[in-house]
ZANUPA-209048 format. One record per residue (C-alpha): x, y, z; residue in one letter. Coordinates in steps of 0.001 Angstrom, whole numbers, padded with zeros to 6 digits. Layout:
% residues N
       x       y       z code
       X       Y       Z    A
...
% end
This chain:
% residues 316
       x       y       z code
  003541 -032019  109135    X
  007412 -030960  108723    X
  008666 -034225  110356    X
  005585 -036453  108008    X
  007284 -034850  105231    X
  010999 -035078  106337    X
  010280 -038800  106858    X
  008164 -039803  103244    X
  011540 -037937  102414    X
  013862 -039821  103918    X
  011982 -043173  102749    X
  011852 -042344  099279    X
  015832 -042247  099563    X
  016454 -045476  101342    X
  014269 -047023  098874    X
  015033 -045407  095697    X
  016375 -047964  093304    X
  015931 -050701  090892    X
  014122 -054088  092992    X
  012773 -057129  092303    X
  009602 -058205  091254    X
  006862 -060681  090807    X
  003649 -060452  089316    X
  003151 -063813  088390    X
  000393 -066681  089770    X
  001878 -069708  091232    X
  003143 -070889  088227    X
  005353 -074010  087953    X
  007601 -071871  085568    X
  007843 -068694  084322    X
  006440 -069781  080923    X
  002839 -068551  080339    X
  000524 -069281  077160    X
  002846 -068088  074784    X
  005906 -066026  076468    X
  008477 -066744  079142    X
  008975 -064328  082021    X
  012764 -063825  082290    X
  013168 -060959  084313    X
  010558 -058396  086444    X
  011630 -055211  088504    X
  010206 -052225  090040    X
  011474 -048888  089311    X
  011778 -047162  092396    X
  013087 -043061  092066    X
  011355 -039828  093514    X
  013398 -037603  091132    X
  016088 -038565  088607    X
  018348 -035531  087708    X
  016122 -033263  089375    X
  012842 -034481  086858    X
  010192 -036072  088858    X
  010111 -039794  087853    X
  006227 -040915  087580    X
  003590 -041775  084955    X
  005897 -043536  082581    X
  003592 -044232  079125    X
  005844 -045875  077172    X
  009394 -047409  076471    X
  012068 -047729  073637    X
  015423 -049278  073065    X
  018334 -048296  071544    X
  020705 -051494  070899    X
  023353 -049154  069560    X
  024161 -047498  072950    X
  022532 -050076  075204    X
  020227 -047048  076096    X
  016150 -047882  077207    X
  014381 -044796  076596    X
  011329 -043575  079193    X
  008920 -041084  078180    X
  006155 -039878  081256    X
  002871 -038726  079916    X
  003368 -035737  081792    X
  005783 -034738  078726    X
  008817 -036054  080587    X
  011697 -037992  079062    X
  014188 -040714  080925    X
  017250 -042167  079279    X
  019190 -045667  081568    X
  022057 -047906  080856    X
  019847 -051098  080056    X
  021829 -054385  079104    X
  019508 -057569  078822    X
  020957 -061355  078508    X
  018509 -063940  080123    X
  017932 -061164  082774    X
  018019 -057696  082930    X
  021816 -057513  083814    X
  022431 -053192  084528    X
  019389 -050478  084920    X
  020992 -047251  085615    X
  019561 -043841  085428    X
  021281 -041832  083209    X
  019513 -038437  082271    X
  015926 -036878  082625    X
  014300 -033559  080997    X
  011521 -032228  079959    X
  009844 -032026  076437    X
  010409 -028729  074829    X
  009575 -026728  071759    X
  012408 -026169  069011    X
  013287 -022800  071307    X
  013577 -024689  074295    X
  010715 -023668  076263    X
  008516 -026336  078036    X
  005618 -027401  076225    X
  002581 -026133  077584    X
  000544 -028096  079508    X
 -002319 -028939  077092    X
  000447 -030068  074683    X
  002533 -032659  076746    X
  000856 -035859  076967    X
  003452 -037880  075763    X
  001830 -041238  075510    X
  004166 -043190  072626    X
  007941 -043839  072040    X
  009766 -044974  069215    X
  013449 -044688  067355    X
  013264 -045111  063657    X
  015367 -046405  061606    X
  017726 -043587  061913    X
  017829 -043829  065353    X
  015827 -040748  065899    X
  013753 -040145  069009    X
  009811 -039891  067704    X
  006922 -039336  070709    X
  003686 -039375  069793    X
  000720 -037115  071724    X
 -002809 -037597  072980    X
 -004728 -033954  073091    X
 -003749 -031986  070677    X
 -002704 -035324  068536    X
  000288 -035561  067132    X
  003661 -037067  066357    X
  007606 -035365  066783    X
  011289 -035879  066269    X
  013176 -035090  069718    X
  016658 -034507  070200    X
  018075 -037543  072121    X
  021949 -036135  072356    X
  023984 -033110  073291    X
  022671 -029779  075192    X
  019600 -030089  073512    X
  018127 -033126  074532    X
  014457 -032918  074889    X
  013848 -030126  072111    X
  011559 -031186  069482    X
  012706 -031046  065550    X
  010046 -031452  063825    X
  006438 -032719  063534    X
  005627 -035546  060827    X
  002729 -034783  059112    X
 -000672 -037069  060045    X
 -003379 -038875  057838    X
 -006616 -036630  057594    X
 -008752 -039017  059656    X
 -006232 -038513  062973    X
 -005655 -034686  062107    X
 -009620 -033330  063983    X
 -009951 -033982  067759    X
 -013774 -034449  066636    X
 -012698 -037743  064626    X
 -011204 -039435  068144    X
 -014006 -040701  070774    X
 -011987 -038558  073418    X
 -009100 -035934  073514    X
 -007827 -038864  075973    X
 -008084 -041500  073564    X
 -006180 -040582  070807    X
 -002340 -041681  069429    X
 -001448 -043494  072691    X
  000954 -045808  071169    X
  003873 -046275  068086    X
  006608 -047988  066471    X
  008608 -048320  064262    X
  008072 -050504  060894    X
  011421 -051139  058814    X
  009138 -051197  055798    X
  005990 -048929  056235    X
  007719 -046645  058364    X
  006054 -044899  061399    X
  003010 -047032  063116    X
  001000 -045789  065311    X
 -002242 -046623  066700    X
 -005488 -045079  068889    X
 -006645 -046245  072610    X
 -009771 -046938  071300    X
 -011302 -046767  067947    X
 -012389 -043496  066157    X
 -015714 -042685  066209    X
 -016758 -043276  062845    X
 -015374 -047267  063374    X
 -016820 -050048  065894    X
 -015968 -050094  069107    X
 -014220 -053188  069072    X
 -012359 -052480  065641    X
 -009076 -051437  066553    X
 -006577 -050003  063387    X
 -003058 -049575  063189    X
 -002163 -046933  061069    X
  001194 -045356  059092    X
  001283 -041858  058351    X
  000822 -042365  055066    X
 -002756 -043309  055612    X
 -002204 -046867  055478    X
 -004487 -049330  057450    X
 -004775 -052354  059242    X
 -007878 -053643  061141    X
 -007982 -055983  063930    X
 -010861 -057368  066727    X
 -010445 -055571  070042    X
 -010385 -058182  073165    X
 -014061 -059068  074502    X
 -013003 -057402  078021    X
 -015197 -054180  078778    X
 -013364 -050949  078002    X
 -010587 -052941  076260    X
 -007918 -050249  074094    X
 -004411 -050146  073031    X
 -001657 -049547  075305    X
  001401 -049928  073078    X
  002495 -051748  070012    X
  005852 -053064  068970    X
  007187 -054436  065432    X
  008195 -057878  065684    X
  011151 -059638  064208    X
  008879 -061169  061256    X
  007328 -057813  060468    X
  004509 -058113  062361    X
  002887 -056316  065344    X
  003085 -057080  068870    X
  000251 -055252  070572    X
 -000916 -054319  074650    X
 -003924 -054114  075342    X
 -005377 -053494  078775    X
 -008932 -053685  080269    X
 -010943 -051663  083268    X
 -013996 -051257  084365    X
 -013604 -050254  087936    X
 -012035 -051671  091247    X
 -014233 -054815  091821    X
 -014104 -055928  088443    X
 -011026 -057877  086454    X
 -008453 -055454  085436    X
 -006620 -057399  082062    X
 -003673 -057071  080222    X
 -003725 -058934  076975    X
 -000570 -059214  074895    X
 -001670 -060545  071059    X
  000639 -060541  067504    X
 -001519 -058736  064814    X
 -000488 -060297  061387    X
 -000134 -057504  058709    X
  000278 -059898  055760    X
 -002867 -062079  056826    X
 -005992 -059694  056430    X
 -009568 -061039  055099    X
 -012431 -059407  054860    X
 -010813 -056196  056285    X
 -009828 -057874  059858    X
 -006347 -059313  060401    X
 -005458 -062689  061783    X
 -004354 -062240  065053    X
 -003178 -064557  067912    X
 -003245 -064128  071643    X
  000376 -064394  073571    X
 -000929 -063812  076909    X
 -004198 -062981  079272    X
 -002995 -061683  082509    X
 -006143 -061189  085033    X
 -005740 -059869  088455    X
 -008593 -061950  089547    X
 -006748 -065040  088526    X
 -003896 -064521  090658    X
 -001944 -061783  088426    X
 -000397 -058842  090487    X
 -000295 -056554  087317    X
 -000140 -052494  087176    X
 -001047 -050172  084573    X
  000821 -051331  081720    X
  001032 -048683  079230    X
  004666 -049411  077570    X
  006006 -052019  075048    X
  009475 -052256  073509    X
  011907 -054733  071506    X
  015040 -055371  073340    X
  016477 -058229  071322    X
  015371 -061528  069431    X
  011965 -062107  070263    X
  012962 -060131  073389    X
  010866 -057329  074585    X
  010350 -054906  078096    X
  006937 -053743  078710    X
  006366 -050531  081560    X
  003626 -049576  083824    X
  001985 -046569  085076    X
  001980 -045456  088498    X
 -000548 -042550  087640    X
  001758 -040960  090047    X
 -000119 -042839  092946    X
  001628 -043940  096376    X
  000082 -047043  095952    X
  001031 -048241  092606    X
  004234 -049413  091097    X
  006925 -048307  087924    X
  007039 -051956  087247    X
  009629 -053097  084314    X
  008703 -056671  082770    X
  011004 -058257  080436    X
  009826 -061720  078344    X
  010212 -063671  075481    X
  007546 -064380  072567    X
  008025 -068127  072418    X
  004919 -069001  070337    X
  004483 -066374  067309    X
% end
């Protein structure tokens, strides 16, 4: 057992890194529906700074510093030199820590699922939780990187645990809106709504409604504000090994809302049974014009992949 683990050991080294990727069909180009593929790696680290480096949820961008934010639902934070041109030109590790209260201690285990990652228009670091639901300001600079600041208070509805259809399904995603402020939005529906009526929703109570996809089991991953002020949204579908796993990116139009459902338009249907080699993708963000990165889980499995996806909206 001592030389098994001396040699996973050893492998993990030689093969830590940044690598390319391809999850794509046989496609004649990289353009798909309505985005174009222009860059796709797989994040390869045992540890970075120490921190484990697994179960990455979501993903957020600082243009400012060139720095892409990682946060790990297992209340983990990442920080990497990102630049992005028509490829993803430099991915370096920077920093990892752990999520901590304002005194610096780790937050307890029923409190860490970090599952959404945003900077607002301040530039401040906000993380959303499934759980015990809510969302927090983190330090993102200096010795106390990681240490929450505050919590933003939350509509009613999202405040009881009874109101979501499970502690797992509650404020997995958010962003950033330069006019209605903080956005964020549930896996799957509250219980009092239809199960295919997804909302996005500002802490101010505000609410928009949209169709969930037809897939089985279909919730929201992540959501991103666009450049036009609308919202970018990942969903992803599974029912179990044999059956299509689907990731379905789709722009939600906040200004076009009849009848209490918003237009919405899909981007992109990737299937694994239609020759898509997708992961668990849990993580959106906007890198630059029309430009965005979207992260998957590895659920901290041997054999899935931290795979890093970066695209174009060329139809929206």
């Amino acid at each position: 057992m001592r030389y098994f683990l001396l040699y996973i050991s050893t492998f993990l080294m030689l093969y830590a890194g940044v690598f390319s990727a391809d999850i794509t069909p046989s496609l004649k180009s990289k353009t798909f529906m309505g985005i174009k593929i222009l860059d796709q790696k797989r994040l390869s680290f045992s540890t970075i700074k120490g921190i484990k480096f697994t179960e990455l949820s979501d993903v957020t961008y600082d243009v400012k510093t060139q720095t892409l934010y990682f946060v790990s639902d297992k209340g983990l934070l990442y920080a990497f030199n990102a630049h992005f041109s028509d490829k993803i030109d430099m991915l370096i590790p920077l920093d990892a820590t752990k999520l901590k209260t304002k005194k610096g201690k780790r937050l307890k285990k029923w409190k860490r699922d970090s599952e959404g990652l945003t900077l607002d228009g301040e530039h401040r670091l906000l993380v959303s939780f499934e759980g015990n639901a809510k969302v927090a300001w983190f330090h993102k600079n200096s010795d106390k990187v990681g240490r929450r600041i505050k919590n933003y208070p939350l509509p009613k509805l999202l405040i009881k645990k009874e109101n979501y259809r499970s502690k797992n399904k509650s404020l997995e995603s958010l962003a950033w809106h330069p006019r209605y402020g903080i956005l964020t939005a549930t896996e799957w529906p509250v219980k009092k709504d239809d199960k295919k009526r997804q909302t996005i929703y500002t802490l101010s109570g505000k609410q928009w409604h949209f169709k969930a996809e037809p897939e089985g089991r279909s919730g929201v991953s992540a959501i991103e504000v666009m450049d036009d002020g609308n919202v970018l949204v990942l969903e992803r579908s599974y029912t179990g090994l044999l059956n299509p796993f689907v990731v379905t990116l789709k722009k939600v139009y906040l200004n076009q809302c009849k009848n209490d459902l918003c237009k919405t338009k899909i981007l992109a249907k990737m299937n694994n049974h239609k020759g898509w080699d997708i992961d668990n993708f849990e993580g959106l963000a906007k890198v630059g014009k029309n430009r965005y990165v979207m992260v998957s889980d590895d659920n901290d499995h041997f054999f899935q992949r931290t795979l890093l996806i970066y695209f174009e909206v060329i139809d929206g």
